[in-house]
Backbone as a ProteinNet text record, in pm:
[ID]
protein_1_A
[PRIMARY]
XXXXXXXXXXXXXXXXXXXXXXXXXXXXXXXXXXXXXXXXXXXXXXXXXXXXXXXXXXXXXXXXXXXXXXXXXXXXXXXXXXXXXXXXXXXXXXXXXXXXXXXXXXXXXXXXXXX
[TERTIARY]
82.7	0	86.6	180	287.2	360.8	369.8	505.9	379.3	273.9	193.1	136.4	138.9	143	246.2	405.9	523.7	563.7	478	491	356	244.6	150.9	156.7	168.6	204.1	318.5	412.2	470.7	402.3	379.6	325	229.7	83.3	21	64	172.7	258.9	305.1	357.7	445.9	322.6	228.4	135.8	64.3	16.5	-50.5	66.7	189.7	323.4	284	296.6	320.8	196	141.5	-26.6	-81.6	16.1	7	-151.3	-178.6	-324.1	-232.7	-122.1	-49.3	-62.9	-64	-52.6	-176	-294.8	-375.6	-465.1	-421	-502.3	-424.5	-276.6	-255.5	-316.5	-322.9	-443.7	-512.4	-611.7	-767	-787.5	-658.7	-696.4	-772.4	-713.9	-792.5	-955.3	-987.7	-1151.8	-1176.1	-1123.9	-1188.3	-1193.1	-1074.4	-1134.6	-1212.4	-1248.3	-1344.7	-1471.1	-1505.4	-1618.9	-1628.9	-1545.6	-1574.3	-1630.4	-1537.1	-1557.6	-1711.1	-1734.5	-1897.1	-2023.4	-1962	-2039.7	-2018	-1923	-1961	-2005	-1995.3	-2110.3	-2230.1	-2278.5	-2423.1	-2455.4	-2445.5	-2471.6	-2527.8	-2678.4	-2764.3	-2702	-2644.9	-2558.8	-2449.8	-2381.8	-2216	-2307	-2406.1	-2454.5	-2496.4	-2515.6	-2580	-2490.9	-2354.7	-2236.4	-2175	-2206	-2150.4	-2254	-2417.6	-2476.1	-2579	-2536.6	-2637.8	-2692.9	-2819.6	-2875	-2903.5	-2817.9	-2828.2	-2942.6	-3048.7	-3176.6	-3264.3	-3410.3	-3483.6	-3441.4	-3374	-3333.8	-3226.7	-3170.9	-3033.6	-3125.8	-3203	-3274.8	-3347.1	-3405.7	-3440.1	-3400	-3308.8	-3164.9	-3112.4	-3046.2	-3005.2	-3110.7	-3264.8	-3339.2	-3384.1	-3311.7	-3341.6	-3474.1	-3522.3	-3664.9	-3726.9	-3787.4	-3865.8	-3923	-3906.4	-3980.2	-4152.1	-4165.3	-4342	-4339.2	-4288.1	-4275.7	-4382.1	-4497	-4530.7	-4516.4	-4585.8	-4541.4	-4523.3	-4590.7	-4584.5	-4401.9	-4373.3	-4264.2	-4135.3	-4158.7	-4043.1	-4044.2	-4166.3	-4108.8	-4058.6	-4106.7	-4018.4	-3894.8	-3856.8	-3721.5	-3616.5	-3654.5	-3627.6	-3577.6	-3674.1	-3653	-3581.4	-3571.1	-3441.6	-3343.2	-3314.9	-3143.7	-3121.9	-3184	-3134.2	-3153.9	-3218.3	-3159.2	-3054.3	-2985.8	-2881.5	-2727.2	-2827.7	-2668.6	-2707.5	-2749.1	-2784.9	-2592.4	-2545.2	-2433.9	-2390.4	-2519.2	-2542.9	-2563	-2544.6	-2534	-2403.6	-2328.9	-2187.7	-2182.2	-2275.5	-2317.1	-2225.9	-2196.4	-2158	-2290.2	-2188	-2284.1	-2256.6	-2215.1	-2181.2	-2329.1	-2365.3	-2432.3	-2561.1	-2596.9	-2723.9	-2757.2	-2643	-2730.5	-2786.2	-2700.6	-2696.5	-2849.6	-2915.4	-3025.3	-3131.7	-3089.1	-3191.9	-3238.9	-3107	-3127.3	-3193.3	-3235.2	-3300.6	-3399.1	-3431	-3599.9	-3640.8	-3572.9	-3627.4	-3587.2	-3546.3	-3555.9	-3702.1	-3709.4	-3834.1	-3929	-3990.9	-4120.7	-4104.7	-3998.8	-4043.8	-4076.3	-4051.5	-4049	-4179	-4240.3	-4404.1	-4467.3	-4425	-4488.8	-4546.9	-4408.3	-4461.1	-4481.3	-4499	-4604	-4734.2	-4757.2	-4903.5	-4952.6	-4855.9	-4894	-4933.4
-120.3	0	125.8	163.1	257.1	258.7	129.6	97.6	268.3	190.6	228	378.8	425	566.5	614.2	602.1	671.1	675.8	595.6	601.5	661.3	686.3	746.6	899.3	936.1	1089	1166.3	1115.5	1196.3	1194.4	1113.1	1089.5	1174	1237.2	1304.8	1412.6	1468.4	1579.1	1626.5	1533.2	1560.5	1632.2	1560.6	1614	1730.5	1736.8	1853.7	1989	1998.9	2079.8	2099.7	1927.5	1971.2	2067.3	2032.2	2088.9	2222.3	2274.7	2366.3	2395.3	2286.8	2310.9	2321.3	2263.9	2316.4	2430.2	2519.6	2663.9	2750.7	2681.1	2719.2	2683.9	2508.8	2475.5	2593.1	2595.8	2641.5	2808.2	2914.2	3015.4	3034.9	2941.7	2927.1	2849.7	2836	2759.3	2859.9	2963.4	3026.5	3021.5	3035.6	3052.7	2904.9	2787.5	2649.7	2669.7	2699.4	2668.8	2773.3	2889.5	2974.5	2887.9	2885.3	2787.1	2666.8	2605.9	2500	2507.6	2627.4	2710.6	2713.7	2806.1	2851.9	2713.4	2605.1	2465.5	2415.1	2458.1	2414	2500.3	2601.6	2699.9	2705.2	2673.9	2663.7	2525.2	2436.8	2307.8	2374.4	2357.2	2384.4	2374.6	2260	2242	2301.6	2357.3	2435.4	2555.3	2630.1	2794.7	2793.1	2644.3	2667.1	2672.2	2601.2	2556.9	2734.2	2650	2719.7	2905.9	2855.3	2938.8	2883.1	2898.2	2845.2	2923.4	2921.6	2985.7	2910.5	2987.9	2890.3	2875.1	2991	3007.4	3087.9	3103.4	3248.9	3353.4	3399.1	3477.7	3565.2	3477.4	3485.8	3585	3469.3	3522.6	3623	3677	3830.9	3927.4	3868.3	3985.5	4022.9	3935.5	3951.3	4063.6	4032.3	4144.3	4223.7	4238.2	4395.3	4385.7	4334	4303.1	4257	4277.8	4210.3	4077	4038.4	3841	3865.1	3970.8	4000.8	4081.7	4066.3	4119.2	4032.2	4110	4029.8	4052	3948.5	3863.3	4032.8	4173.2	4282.7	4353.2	4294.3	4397.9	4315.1	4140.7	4069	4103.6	4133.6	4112.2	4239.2	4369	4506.7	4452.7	4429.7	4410.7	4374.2	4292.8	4153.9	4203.6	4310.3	4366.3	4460.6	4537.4	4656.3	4624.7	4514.9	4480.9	4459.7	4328.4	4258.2	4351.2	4471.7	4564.3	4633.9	4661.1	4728.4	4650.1	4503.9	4418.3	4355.2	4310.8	4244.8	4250.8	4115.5	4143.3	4233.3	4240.1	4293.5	4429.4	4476.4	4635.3	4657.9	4520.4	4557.2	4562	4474.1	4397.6	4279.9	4192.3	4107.9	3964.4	3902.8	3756.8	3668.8	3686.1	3617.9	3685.8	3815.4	3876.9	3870.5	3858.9	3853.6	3683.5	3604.2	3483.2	3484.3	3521.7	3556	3553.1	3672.3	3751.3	3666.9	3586.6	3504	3386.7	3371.7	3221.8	3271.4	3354.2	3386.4	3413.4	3513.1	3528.7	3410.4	3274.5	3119.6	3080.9	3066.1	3012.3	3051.6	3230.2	3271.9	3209.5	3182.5	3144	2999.6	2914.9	2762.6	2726.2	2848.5	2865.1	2880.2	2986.3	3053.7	2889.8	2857.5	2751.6	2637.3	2607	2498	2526.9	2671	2680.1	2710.3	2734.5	2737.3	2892.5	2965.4	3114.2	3173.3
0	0	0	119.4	149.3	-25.2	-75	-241	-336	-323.3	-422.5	-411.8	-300.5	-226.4	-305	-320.5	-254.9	-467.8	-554	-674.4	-721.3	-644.5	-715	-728.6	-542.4	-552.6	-642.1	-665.3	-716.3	-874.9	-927.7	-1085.7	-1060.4	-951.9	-963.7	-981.2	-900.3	-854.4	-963.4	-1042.6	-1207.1	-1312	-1263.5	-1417.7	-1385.9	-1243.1	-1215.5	-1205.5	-1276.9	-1248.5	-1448.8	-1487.3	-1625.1	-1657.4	-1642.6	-1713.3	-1636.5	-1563.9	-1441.1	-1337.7	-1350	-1253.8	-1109.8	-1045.8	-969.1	-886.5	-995.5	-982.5	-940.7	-1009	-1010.8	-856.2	-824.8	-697.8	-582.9	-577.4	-468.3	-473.5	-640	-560	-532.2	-544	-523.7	-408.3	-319	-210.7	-106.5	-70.2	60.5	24.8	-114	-151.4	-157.6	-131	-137.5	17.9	159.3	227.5	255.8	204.9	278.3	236.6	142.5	91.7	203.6	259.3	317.8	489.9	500.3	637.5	633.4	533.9	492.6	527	504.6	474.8	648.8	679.2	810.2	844.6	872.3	970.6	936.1	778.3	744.2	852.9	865.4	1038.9	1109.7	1086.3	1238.8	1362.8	1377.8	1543.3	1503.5	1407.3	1434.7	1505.2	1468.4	1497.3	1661.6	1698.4	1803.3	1954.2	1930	1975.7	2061.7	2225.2	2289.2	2380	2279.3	2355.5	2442.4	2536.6	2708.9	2759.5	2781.5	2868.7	3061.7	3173.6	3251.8	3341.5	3335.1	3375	3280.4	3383.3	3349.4	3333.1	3485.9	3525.1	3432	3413.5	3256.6	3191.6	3112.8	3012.7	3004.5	3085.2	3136.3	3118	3224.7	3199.1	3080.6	2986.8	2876.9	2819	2766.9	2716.5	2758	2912.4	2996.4	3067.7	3112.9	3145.8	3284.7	3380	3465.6	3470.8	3566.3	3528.8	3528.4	3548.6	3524.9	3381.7	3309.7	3143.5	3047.2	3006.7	2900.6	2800.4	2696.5	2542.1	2476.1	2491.1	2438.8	2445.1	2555.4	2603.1	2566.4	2605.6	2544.3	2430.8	2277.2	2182.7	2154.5	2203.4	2197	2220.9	2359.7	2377.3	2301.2	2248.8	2194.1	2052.1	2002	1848.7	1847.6	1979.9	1997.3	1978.2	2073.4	2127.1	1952.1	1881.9	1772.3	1624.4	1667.8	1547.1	1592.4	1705	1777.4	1743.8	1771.8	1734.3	1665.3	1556.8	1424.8	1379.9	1364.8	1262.1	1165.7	1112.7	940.4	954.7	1084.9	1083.5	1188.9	1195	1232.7	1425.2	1441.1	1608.9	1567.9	1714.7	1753.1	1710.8	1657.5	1647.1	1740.9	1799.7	1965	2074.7	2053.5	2106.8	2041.5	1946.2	1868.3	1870.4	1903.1	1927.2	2055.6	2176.2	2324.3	2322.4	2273	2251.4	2191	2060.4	2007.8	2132.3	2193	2308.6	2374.7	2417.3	2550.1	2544	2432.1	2333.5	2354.1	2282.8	2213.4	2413.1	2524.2	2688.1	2711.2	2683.8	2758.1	2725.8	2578.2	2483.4	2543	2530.9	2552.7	2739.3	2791	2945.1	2947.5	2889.7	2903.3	2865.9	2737.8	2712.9	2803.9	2868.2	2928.2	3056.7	3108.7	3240.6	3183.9	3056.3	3015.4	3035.5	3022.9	3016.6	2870.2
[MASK]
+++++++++++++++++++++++++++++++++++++++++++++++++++++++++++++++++++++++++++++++++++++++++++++++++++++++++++++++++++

């Protein structure tokens, strides 16, 4: 296996030099891995990696709010902060998920006390 390795690579090596695609893979490399970068972060579970919410209380906090806040004032809140820090107007995406987690703690919280 190792014989057939140690005579293949270089014969690849030779033709992709003669025919200069060589040249060509190594500039187009940073845009293959940005592309690939891109393919992993599109992963539902890569986006979600690393944001916890460790209570209510958290979650409150984060959108500025009282634990007697209702569904009117979370979703104000909620739409301030994330046009404030929306990436796409040059916010933190560390912080605009922060914000999405805690929006998506509160709603499945209300939920299942049946509020």
């Amino acid at each position: 296996m190792t014989i057939l390795l140690l005579i293949f690579v270089p014969i690849v090596l030779a033709l992709l030099i003669k025919f200069k695609i060589l040249g060509y893979i190594i500039y187009l490399l940073p845009y293959i891995l940005r592309v690939f970068s891109r393919v992993k972060q599109s992963n539902p579970n890569y986006s979600r990696q690393n944001i916890d919410i460790s209570g209510i209380e958290e979650a409150y906090e984060i959108l500025g709010l009282t634990m007697d806040a209702n569904d009117e004032e979370i979703d104000h809140a909620y739409k301030e902060l994330i046009r404030k820090n929306h990436p796409d107007v040059g916010g933190s995406e560390y912080i605009a998920k922060k914000i999405n987690a805690a929006r998506e703690y509160i709603i499945k919280n209300q939920q299942t006390r049946g509020r």
